[in-house]
Wavefront OBJ file of the C-alpha trace (Angstrom):
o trace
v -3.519 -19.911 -35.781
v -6.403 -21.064 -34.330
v -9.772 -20.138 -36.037
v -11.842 -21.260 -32.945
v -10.253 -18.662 -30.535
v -8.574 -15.438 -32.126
v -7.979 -13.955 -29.223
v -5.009 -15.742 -28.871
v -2.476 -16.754 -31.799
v -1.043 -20.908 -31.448
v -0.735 -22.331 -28.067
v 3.022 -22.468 -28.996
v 3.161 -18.724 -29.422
v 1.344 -18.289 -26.798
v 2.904 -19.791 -24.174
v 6.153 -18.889 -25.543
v 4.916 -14.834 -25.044
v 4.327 -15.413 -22.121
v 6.865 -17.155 -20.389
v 9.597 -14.627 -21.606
v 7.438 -11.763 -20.231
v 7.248 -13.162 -16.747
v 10.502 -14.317 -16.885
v 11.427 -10.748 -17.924
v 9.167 -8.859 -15.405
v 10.956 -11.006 -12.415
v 14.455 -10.544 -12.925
v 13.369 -6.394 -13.312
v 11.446 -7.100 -10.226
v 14.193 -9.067 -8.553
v 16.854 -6.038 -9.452
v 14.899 -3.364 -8.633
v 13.872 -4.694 -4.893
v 17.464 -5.362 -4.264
v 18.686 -2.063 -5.468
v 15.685 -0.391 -3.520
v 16.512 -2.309 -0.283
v 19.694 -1.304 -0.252
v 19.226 2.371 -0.690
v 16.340 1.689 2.056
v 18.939 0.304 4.333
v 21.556 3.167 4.173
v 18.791 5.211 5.517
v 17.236 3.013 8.455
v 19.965 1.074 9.810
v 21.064 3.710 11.713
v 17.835 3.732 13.324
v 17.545 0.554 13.864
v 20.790 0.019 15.659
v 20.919 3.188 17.878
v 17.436 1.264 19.894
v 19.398 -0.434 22.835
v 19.791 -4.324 22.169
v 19.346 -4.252 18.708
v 21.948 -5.850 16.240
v 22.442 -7.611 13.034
v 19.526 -9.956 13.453
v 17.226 -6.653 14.174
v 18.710 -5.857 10.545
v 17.390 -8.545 8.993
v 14.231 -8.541 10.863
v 13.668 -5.090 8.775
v 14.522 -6.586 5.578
v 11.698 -9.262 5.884
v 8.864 -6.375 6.855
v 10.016 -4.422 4.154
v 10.682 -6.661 1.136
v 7.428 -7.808 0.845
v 6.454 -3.920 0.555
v 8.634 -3.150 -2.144
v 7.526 -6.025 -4.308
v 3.956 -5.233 -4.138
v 4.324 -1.838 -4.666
v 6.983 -2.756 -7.594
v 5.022 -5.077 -9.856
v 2.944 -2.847 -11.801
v 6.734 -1.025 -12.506
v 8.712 -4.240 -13.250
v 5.792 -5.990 -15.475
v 6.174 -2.051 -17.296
v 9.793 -2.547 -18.156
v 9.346 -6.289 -18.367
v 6.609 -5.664 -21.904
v 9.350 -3.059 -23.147
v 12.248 -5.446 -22.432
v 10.238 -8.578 -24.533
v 9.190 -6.651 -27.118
v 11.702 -4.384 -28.434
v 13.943 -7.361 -28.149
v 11.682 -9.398 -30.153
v 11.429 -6.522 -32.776
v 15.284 -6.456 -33.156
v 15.131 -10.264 -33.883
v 12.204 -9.756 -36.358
v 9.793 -11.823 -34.038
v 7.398 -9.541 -34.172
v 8.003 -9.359 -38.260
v 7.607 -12.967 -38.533
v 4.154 -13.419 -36.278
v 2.579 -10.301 -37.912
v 3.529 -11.784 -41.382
v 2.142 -15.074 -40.089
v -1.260 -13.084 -39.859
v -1.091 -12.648 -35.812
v -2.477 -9.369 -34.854
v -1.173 -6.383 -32.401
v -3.952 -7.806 -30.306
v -3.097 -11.506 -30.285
v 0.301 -10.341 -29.962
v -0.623 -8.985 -26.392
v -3.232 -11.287 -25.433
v -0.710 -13.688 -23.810
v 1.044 -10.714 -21.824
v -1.971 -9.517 -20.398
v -3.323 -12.595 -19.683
v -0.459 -13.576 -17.477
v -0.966 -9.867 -15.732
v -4.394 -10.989 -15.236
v -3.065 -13.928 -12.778
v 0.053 -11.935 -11.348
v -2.410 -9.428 -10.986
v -4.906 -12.348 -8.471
v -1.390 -13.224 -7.116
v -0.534 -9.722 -5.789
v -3.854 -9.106 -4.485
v -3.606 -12.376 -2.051
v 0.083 -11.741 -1.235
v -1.326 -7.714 -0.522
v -4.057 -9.082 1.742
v -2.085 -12.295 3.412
v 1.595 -10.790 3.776
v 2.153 -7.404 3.145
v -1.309 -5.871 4.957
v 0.928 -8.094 7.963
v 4.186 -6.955 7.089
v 2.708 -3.214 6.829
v 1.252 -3.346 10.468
v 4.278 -5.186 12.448
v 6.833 -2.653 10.575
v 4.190 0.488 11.498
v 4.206 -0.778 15.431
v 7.828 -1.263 15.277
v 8.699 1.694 13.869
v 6.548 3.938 16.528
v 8.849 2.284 18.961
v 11.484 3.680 17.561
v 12.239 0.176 16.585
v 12.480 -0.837 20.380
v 10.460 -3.260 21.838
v 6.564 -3.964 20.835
v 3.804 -6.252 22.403
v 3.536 -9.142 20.472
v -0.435 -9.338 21.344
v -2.563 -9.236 17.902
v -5.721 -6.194 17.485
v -2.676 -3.778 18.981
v -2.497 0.283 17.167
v -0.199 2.066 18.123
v 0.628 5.918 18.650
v -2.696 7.252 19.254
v -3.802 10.508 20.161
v -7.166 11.752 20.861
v -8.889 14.948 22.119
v -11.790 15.014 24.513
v -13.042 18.079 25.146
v -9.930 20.768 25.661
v -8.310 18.046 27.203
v -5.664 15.508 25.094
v -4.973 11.821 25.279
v -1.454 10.373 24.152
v -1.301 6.236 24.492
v 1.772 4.364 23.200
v -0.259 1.542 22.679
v -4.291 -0.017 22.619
v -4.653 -3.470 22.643
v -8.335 -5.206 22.630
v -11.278 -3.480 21.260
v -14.727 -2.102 22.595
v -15.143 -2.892 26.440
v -11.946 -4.927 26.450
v -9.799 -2.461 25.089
v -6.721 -1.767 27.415
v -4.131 1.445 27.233
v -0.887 1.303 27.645
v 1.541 4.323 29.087
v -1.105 6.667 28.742
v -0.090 10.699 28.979
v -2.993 12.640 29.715
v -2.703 16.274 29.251
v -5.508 17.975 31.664
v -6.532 21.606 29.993
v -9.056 24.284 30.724
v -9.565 26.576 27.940
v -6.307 25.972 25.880
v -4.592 26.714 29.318
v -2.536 23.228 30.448
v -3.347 22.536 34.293
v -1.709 19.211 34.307
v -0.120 16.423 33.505
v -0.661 12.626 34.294
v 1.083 9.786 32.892
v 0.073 5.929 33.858
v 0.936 2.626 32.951
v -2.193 1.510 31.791
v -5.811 2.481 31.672
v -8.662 0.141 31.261
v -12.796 1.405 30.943
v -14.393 2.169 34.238
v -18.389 2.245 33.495
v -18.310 5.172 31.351
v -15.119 7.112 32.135
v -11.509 5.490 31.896
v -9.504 4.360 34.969
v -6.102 5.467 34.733
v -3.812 2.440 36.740
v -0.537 3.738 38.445
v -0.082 7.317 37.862
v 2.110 10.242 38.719
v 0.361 13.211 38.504
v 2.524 16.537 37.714
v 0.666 20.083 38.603
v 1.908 22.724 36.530
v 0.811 25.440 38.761
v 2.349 24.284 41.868
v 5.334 22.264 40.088
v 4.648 19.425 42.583
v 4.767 15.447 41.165
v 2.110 12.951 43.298
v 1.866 9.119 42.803
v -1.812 8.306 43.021
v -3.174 4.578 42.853
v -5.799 5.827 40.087
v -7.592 8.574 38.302
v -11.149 8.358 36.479
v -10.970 10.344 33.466
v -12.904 11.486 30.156
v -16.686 10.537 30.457
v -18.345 9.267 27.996
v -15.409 8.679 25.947
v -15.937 5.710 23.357
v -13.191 2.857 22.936
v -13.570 3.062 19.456
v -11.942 6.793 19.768
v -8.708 4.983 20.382
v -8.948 1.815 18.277
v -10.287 3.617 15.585
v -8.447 6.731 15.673
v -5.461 6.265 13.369
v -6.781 3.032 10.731
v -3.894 2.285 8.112
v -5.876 0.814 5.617
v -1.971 -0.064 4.427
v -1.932 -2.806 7.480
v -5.211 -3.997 7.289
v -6.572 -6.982 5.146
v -9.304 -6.082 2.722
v -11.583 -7.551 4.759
v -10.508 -6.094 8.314
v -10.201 -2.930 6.428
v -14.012 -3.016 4.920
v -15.192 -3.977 8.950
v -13.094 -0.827 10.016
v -15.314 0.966 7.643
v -18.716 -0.147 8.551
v -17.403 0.428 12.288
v -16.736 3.920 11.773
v -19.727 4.719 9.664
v -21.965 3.168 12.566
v -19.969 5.579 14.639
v -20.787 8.734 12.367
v -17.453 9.163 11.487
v -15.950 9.994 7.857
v -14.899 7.372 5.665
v -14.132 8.402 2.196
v -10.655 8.334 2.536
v -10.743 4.557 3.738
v -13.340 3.200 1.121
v -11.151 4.920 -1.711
v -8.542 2.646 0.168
v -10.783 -0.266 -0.006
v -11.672 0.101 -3.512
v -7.628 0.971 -4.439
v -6.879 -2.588 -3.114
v -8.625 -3.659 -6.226
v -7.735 -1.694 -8.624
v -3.751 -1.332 -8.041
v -3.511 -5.086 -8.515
v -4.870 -4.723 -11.567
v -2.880 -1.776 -12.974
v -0.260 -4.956 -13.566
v -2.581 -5.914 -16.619
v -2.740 -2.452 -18.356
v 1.104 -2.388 -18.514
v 1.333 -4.731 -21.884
v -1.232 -2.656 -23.248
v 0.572 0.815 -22.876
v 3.706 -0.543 -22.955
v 3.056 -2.300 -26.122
v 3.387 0.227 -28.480
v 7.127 -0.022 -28.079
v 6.851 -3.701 -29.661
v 5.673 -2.820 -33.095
v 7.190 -0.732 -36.389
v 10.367 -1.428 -37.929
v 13.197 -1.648 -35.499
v 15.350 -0.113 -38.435
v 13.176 2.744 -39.352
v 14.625 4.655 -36.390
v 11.203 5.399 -34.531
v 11.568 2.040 -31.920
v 13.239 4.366 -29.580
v 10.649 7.486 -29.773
v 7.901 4.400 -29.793
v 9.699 3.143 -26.022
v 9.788 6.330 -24.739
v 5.848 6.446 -25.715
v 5.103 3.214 -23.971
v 7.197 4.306 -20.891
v 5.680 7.374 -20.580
v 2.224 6.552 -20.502
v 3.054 3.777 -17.785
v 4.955 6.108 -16.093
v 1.670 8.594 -16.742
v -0.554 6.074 -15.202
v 1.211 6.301 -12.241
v 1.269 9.737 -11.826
v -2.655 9.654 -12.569
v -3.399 6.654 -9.819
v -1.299 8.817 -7.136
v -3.244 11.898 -8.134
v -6.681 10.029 -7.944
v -5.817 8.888 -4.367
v -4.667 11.446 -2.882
v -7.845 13.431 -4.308
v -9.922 10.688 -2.730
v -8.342 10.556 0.571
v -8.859 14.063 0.916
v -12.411 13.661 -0.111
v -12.128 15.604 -3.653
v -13.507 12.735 -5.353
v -15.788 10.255 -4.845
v -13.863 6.551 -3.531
v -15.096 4.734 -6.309
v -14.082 7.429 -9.190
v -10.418 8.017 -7.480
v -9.852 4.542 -7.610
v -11.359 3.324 -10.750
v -11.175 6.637 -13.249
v -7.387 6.175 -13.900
v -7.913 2.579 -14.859
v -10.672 3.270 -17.019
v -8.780 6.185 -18.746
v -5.362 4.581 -19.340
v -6.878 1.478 -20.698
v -8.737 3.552 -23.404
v -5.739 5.474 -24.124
v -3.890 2.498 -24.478
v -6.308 0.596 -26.905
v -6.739 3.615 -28.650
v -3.257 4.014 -29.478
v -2.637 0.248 -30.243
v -5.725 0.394 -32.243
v -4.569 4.005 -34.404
v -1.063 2.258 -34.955
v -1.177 -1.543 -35.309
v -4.971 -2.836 -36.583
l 1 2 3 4 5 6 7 8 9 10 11 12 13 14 15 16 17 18 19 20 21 22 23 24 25 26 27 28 29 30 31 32 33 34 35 36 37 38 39 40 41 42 43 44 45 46 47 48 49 50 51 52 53 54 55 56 57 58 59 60 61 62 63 64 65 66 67 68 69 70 71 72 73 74 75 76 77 78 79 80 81 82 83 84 85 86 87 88 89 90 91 92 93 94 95 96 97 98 99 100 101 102 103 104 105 106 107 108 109 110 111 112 113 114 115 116 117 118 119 120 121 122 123 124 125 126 127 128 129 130 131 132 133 134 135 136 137 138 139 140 141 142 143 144 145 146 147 148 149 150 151 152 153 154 155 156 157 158 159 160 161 162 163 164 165 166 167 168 169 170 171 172 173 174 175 176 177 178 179 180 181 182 183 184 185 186 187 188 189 190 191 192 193 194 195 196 197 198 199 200 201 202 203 204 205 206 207 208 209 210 211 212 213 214 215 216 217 218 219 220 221 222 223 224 225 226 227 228 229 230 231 232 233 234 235 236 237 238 239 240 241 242 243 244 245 246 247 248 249 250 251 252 253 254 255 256 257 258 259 260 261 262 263 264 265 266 267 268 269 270 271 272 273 274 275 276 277 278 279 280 281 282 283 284 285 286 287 288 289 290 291 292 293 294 295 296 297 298 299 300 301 302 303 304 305 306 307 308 309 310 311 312 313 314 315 316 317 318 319 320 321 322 323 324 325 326 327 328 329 330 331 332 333 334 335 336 337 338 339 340 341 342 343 344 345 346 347 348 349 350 351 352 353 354 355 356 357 358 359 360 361 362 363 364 365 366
């Protein structure tokens, strides 16, 4: 053992802790994704074939929006199993035994585990920002097509709807933003006091000074029952673009950066934000949930595997990772409804869970 750095026991232990446990953690991660895509599939590919032209490649095209998904969302549960797998299989070869009676600590035991969470953590925060945010915003757009066609043009939401007045907006699609925003097949429901007057649908509407130009419309008049073709309509004054591009943000398909410029859009705008900063702040934090896992999960590693307790000490460790999930979901949905403060529903169950966890290693190993 090295005297100069106790964190961590010989380099040769070290690095021989940690490669098992990512080794471990990836082939859970690897089984669970494929067992997860194929339950996925049994449910969507129905869907995705009944959308005229679609076929096996429109299959596939699914699996490669929604793999990436699972495996972010999956990391904090395989690197979970992946501690429990290492160490109560080390414990049943005496392993553990033989380092503690080498005078390696609980601690130094775990240091190597965590600290290769600590860089799959950095790892699934860029492959969150650079391929699933991506991933997360194609499969959105494609899926409120009913998995039929969708513009390829980038800055595109989808499914918006937006009331003005008594009146109610319904647009398929916004590409651009600000002055250059552009609608496409707009439905625009014309109301007077909850009472629907009429309807007019168009193939695009583009800003018109301060009202919206409606492009190619038919025009249906509820009263009469008559449908017109007009050439255009100018509708909702004073309407802001940012009512459409900003209407429905999923901070699950934006990068953390595009997602923090989204915020400070919509504050300048005077609109809420607390659910998208707990967002913001969550894109932090559930990365890092990967390095509590060894530490609650580690309890499982430690006591005599004859003694009869390992199994009551794995169902411990799994249940307070399985506990920390159940917290973190808890925390966010409080914060996206505004119950708590961003930075406390992101943060608190980190905080908690990682005293819990060195409390317990600390009140049954040192």
């Amino acid at each position: 053992m090295r005297q100069g750095f106790p964190f961590f026991a010989s380099r040769t232990v070290t690095w021989y802790l940690a490669r098992t446990f990512v080794a471990r953690s990836a082939a859970v991660l690897a089984g669970l994704v494929i067992i997860l895509m194929a339950l996925d599939l049994l449910g969507e590919s129905g869907d995705i074939l009944a959308a005229p032209g679609n076929g096996q490649a429109a299959i596939w095209h699914y699996v490669t929006l929604r793999i990436p998904q699972l495996i972010q969302r999956f990391i904090p549960f395989a690197a979970l199993l992946g501690t429990l797998i290492t160490l109560v299989r080390m414990n049943q070869n005496s392993e553990i035994i033989s380092m503690k009676a080498a005078g390696i600590s609980a601690h130094q035991i775990l240091a190597p585990l965590m600290l290769s969470s600590v860089a799959i953590a950095g790892l699934n925060f860029w492959f969150d920002d650079r391929v699933v945010a991506r991933a997360t915003a194609t499969l959105t757009a494609w899926q409120d097509a009913q998995y039929g066609p969708v513009s390829a043009q980038r800055n595109m939401v989808t499914n918006i709807w937006v009331r003005f007045g008594d009146d109610l907006i319904h647009v398929d699609e916004v590409t651009g933003r600000g002055k250059a925003a552009v609608l496409h097949r707009v439905t625009y429901y014309d109301r007077e006091k909850d009472r629907l007057i009429a309807i007019a649908t168009a193939t695009h509407g583009v800003p018109a000074g301060d009202r919206w130009k409606l492009i190619d419309v038919k025009r249906f008049d509820v009263a009469s029952g008559d449908t017109r073709p007009l050439s255009a309509v100018l509708i909702a004054p004073g309407l802001d673009p940012s009512r459409f591009t900003l209407a429905n943000v999923n901070g699950d398909g934006l990068s953390f950066r595009a997602l923090a410029d989204t915020v400070a859009q919509l504050q300048a705008a005077g609109r809420p934000t607390s659910a998208l900063r707990t967002q913001i702040w969550h894109k932090i934090s559930g990365p890092l949930s990967i390095v509590l896992m060894p530490l609650l999960a580690g309890i499982a590693g430690f006591g005599l595997a004859r003694s009869g307790r390992l199994f009551v000490r794995v169902v411990i460790g799994m249940g307070l990772g399985f506990l920390y999930f159940v917290a973190d979901n808890f925390a966010l949905a409080m914060g996206n409804i505004g119950a708590y403060p961003p930075l406390l529903a992101a943060w608190a169950p980190f905080a908690l869970f990682l005293l819990i966890g060195e409390a317990v290693l600390i009140r049954t190993e040192e």
